[in-house]
C-alpha positions as CSV (number, residue, x, y, z in Angstrom):
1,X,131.3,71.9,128.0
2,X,130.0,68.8,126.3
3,X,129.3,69.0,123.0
4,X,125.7,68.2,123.2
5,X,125.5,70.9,125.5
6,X,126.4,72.8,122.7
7,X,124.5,71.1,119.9
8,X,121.3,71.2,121.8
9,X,121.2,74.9,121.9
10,X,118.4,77.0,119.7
11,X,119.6,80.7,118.5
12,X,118.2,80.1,114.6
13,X,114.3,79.1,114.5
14,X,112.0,82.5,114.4
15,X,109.7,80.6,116.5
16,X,112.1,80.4,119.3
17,X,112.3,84.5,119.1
18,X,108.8,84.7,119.1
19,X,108.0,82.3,122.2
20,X,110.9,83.6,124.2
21,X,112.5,86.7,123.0
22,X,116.7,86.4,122.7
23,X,118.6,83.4,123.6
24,X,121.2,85.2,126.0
25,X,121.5,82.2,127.9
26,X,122.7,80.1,124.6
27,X,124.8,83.5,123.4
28,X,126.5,83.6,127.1
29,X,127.4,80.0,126.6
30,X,128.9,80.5,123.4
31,X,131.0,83.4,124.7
32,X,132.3,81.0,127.3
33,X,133.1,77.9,125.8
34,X,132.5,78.3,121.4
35,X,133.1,81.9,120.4
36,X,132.7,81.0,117.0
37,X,131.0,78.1,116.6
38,X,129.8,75.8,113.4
39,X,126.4,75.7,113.1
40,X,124.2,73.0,112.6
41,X,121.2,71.6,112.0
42,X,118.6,69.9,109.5
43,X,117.0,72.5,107.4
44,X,119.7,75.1,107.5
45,X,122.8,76.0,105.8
46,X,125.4,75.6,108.7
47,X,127.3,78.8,109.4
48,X,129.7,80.2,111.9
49,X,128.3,81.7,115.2
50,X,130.1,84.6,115.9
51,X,129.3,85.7,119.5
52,X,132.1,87.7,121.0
53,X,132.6,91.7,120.6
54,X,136.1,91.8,119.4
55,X,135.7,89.1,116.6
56,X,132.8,90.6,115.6
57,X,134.7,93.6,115.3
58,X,137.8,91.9,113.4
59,X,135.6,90.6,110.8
60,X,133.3,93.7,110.0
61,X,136.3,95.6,109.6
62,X,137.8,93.3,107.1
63,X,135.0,93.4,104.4
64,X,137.4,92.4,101.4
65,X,137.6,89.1,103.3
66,X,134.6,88.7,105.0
67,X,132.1,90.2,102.5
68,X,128.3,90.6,102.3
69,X,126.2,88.3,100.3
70,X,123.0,88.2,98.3
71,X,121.4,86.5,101.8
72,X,121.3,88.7,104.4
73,X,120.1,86.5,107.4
74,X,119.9,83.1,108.1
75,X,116.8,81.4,106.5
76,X,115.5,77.9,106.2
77,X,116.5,76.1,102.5
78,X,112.6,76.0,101.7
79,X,112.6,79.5,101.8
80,X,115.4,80.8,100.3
81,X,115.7,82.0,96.5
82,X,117.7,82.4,94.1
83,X,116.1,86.2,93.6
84,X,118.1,89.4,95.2
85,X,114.8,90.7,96.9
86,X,116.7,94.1,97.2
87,X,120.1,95.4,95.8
88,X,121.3,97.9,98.4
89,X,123.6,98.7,101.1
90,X,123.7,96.3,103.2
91,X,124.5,92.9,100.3
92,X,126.9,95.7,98.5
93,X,130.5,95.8,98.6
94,X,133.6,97.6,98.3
95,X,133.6,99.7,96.3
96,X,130.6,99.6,94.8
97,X,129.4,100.3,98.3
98,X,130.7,103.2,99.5
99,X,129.7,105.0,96.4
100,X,126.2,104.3,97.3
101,X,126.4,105.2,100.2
102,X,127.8,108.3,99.8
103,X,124.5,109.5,97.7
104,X,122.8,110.2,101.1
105,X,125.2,110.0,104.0
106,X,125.5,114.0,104.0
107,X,121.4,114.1,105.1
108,X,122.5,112.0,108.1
109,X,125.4,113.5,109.6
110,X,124.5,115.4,112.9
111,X,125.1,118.8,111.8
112,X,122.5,118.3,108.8
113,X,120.0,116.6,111.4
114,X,120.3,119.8,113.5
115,X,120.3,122.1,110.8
116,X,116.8,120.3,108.8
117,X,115.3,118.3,111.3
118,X,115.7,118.5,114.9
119,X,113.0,120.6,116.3
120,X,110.4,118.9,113.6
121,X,111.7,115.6,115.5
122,X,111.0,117.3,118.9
123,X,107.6,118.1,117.1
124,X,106.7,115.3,115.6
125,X,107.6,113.3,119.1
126,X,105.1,115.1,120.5
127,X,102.2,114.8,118.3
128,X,101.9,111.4,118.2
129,X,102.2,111.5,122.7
130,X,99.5,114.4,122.2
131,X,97.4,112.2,120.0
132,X,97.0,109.4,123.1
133,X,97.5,111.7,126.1
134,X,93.7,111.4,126.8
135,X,93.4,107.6,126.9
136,X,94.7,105.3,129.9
137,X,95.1,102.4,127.8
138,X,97.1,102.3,124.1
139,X,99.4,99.3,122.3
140,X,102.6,100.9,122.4
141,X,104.2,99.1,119.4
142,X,100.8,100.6,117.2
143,X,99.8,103.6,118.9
144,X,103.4,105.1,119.4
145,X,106.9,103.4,118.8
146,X,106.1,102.4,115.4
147,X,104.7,105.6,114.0
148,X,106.9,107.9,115.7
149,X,109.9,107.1,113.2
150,X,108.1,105.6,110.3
151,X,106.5,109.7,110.9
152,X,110.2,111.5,111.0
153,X,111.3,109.6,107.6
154,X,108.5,109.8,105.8
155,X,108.8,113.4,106.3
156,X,111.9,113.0,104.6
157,X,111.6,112.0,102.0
158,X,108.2,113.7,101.3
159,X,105.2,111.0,101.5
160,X,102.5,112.2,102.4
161,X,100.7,111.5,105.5
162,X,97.9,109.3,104.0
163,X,100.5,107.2,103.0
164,X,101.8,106.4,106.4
165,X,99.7,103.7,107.3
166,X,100.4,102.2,103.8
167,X,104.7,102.2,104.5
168,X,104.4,101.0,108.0
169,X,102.4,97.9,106.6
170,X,104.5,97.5,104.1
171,X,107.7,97.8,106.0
172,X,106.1,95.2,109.0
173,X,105.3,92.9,105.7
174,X,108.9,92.8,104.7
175,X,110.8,92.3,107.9
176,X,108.6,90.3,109.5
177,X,107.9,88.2,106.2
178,X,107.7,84.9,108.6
179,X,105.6,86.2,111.5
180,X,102.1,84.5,110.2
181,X,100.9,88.4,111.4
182,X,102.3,89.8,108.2
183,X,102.6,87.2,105.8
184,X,98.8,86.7,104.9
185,X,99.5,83.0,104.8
186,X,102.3,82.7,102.5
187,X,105.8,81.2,103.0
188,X,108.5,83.5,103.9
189,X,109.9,83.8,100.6
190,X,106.2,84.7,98.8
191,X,105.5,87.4,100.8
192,X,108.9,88.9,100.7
193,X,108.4,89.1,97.1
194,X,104.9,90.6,97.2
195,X,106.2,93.6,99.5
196,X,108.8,94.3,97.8
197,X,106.7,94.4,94.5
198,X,104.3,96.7,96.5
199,X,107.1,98.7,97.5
200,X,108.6,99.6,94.4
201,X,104.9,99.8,92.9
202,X,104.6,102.5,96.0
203,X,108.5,104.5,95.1
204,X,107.9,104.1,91.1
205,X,105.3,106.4,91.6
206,X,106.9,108.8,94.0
207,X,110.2,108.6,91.7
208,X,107.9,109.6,88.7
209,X,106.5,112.6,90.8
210,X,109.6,113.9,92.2
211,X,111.5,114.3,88.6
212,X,108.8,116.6,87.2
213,X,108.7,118.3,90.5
214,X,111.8,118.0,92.3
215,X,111.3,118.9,96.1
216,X,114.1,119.3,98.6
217,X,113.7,116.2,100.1
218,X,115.7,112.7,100.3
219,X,113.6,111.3,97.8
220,X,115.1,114.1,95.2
221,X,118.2,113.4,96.4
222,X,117.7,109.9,95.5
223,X,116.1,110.1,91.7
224,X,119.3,112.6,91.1
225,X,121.6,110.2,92.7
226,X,124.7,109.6,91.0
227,X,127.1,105.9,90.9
228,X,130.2,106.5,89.2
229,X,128.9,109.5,87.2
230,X,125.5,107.5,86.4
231,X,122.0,107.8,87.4
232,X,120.9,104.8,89.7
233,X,119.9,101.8,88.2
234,X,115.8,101.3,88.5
235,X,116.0,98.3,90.9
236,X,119.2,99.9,92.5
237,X,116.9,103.1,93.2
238,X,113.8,101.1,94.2
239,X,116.1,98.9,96.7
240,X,117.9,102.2,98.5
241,X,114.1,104.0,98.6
242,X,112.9,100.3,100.1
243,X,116.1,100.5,102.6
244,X,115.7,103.6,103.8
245,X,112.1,103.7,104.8
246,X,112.7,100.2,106.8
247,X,115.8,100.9,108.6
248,X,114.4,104.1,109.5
249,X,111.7,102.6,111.2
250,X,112.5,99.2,112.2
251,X,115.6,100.0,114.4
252,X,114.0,103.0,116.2
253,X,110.9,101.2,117.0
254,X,112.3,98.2,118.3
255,X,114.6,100.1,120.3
256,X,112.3,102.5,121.7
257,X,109.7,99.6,122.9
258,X,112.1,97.9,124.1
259,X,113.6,100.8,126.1
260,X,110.1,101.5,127.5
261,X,109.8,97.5,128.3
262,X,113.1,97.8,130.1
263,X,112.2,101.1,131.9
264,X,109.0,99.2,133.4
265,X,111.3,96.0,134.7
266,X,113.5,98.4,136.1
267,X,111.7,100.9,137.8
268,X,114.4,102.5,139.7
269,X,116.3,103.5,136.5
270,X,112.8,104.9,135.2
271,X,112.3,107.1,138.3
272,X,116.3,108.1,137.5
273,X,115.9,109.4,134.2
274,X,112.2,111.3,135.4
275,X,114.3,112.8,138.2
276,X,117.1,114.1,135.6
277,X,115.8,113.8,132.0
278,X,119.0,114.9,130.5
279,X,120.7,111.5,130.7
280,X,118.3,110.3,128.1
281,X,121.5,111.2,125.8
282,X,123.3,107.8,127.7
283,X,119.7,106.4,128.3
284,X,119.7,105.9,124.6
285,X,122.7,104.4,123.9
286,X,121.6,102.0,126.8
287,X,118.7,101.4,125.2
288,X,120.5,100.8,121.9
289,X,122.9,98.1,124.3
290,X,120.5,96.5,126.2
291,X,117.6,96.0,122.9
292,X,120.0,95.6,120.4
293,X,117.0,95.3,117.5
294,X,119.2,93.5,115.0
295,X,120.0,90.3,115.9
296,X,122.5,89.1,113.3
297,X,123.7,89.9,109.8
298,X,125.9,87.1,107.5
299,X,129.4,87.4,106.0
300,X,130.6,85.0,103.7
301,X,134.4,84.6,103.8
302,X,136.6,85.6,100.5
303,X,139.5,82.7,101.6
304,X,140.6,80.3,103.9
305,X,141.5,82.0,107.4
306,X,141.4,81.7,111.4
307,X,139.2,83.7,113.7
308,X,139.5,82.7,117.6
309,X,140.9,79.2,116.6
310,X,138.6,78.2,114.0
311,X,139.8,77.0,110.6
312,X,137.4,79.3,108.6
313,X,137.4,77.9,104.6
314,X,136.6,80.1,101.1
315,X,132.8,80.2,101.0
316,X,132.0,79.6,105.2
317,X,129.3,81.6,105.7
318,X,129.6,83.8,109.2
319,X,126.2,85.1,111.3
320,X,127.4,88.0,113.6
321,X,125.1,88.1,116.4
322,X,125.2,91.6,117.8
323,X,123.3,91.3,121.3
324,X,125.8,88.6,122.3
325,X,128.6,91.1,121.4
326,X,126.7,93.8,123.0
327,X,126.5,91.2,126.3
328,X,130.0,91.0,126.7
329,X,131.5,90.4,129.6
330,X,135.3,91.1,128.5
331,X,133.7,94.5,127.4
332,X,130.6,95.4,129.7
333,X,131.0,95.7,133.3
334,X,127.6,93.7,134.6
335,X,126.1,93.8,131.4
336,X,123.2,91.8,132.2
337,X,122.3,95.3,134.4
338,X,120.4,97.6,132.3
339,X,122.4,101.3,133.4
340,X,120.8,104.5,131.7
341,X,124.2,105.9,133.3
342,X,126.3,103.4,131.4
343,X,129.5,104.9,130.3
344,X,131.5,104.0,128.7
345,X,129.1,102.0,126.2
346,X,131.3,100.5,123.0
347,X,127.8,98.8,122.4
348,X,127.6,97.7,118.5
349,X,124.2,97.9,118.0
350,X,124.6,99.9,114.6
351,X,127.3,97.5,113.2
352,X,130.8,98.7,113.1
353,X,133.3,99.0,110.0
354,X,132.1,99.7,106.6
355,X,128.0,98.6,107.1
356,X,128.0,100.8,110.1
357,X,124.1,102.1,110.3
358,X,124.0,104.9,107.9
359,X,121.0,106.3,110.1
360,X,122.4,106.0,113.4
361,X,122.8,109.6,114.2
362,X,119.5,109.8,113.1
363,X,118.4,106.6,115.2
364,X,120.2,108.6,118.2
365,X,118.3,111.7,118.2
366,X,115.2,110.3,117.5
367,X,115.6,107.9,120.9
368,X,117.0,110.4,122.5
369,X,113.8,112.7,122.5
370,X,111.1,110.4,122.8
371,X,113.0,109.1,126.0
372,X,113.2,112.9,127.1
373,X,109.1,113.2,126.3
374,X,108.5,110.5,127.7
375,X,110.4,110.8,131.0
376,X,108.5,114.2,131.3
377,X,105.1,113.5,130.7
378,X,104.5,110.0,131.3
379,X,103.6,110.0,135.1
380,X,102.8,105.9,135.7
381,X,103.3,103.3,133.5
382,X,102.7,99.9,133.6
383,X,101.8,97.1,131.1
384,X,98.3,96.1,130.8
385,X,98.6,92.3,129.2
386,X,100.8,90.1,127.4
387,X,103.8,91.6,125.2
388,X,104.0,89.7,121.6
389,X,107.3,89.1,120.1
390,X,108.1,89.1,115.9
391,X,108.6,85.8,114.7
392,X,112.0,86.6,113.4
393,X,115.6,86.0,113.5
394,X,117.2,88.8,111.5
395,X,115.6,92.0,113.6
396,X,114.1,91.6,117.0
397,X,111.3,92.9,118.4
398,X,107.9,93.4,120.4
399,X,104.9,93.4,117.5
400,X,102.1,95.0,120.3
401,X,102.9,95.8,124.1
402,X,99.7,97.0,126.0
403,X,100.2,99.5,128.5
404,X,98.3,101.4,131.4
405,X,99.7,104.6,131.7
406,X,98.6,108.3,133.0
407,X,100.1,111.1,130.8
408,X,100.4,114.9,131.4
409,X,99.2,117.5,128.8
410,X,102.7,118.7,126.6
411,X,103.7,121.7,127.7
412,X,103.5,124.9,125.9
């Protein structure tokens, strides 16, 4: 491969993500000929792309020598700052992370899911299907996928309903802080800042509420959290309430209109899953494969090493790009075939190691039963104009999808 080959190709710009959606061509040439490849280009910090399954595996499972940093993503050097915008799980390390962690993990393990929330899940799916069932037109993205989860976690940790609408803003403002959608004209940097000030603004009060009036709930769980046999921190607390209600939206949303998006460009593997709606359990982890919402998170190597070949120095900072890994072809059998049968499916879409998704059983359930709804009581589908991409290159994902669509009453 020539090397302008290589330093021609675009997998960094937001705008690219927007206007095209995920560079798997550049990825699968990577794979092939630069599996971890320097980086780059005017405006950006170079980094390492890391594009292959097993080396993204090597270093997420090393995180003393490949840790997390204060950036999370890969962002132009006009907007970066100098300010952590949150302090949470995902720029935390051994072993201050684990420790965090650990406040909440026991509200995301399967048996607590089934014990608290399952059947509200299957409930909660259903409601928001009820609440467009008589209308032949809707935007996914707004109608359904977004408040479907945004719906199951506020539930858990006790906001109430009016405030729905005011966490799904907020959480669209902060992750897509570059899509001119959601940044009311500011830089990225800006309106990250403002969101997150709105955000804590938002838990401060919730925090205040809950310790007079504690509530069996995550956000109880979270004010009475305990580090090293201290309360949280305030900005510690705000950051894991400002985590949670974002991951638990973002990664289900993405994933579940994507999932849809795929199921209407492969018909045959829709009719499949109508004709025998229990495979939406390996639908979903298809799904999960095949959308793969976050695109990349950065490392920043501890001391000089090697990964595939590559002279990696103290300070190098690593992007792991996980739909390239989950695009594999030394670890996916015709990967570019979207399989709701797949299995096995070592897909990585949750991370691996120690920043494995702390709400991917939660993810998993939730995908797994709007699939099942969906597959019972969506009779056509079929998109009804342009899809419209997020301009971003941290999480992935379609902002508004218009569909056509005939749907049968729930059943009762």
């Amino acid at each position: 491969m020539e090397p302008s080959a290589l330093n021609s190709i675009e997998i960094a710009k937001p705008e690219y993500y927007a206007e095209h959606g995920y560079p798997h061509d550049a990825w699968a040439m990577l794979r092939r000929t630069a599996p971890v490849f320097r980086y780059e280009r005017p405006g950006l910090d170079p980094f390492w792309a890391v594009t292959k399954h097993a080396d993204i595996v090597e270093v997420s499972r090393q995180p003393e020598l490949y840790r997390s940093d204060q950036a999370l993503f890969i962002t132009p050097k006009e907007s970066q700052t100098p300010d952590v915008i949150l302090h949470q799980l995902l720029n935390m390390n051994p072993p201050e992370h684990p420790e965090y962690r650990g406040v909440t993990s026991h509200r995301f393990t399967p048996r607590a899911l089934r014990e608290r929330l399952t059947a509200r899940i299957e409930e909660i799916a259903a409601e928001v299907l009820d609440a467009v069932v008589d209308r032949e037109e809707c935007d996914f993205v707004t109608d359904l996928s977004a408040r479907f989860p945004l719906a199951v976690i506020a539930e858990m940790f006790g906001a109430p309903r009016s405030d729905w609408d005011l966490l799904i803003r907020l959480s669209n403002e902060l992750v897509g802080a570059g899509d001119p959608e959601y940044n009311r004209g500011e830089n990225q940097n800006d309106a990250l800042q403002r969101a997150r000030m709105e955000f804590f603004e938002y838990f401060s009060g919730l925090i205040e509420d809950r310790r007079k009036h504690p509530h069996d709930d995550i956000s109880t769980v979270l004010v009475n959290g305990q580090v090293d046999g201290s309360p949280m921190p305030a900005f510690e607390l705000l950051s894991y309430f400002a985590l949670l209600i974002v991951a638990g939206n973002e990664t289900t949303r993405n994933a579940t209109t994507g999932g849809l998006y795929a199921f209407i460009n492969n018909p045959e593997q829709w009719e499949r899953l109508k004709r025998d709606p229990s495979l939406a359990r390996w639908a979903a982890e298809e799904v999960l494969r095949w959308t793969s919402p976050v695109i990349h998170f950065l490392r920043v190597a501890t001391a000089d090493t090697e990964l595939h070949g590559q002279k990696i120095r103290k300070n190098d900072t690593l992007a792991l790009y996980y739909p390239s890994a989950n695009r594999d072809e030394e670890v996916f059998e015709d990967p570019y075939r979207f399989d709701i049968g797949r299995n096995p499916n070592p897909h990585i879409a949750f991370g691996i190691g120690e920043h494995f998704c702390l709400g991917a059983n939660l993810a998993r359930v939730e995908l797994q039963v709007m699939l099942r709804q969906l597959s019972e009581r969506l009779e056509q589908v079929e998109l009804a104009g342009p899809i419209s991409r997020l301009r971003a290159n941290f999480i992935g994902g379609i902002k508004h999808m218009p569909i056509r669509y005939k749907m049968r009453p729930r059943k009762h």
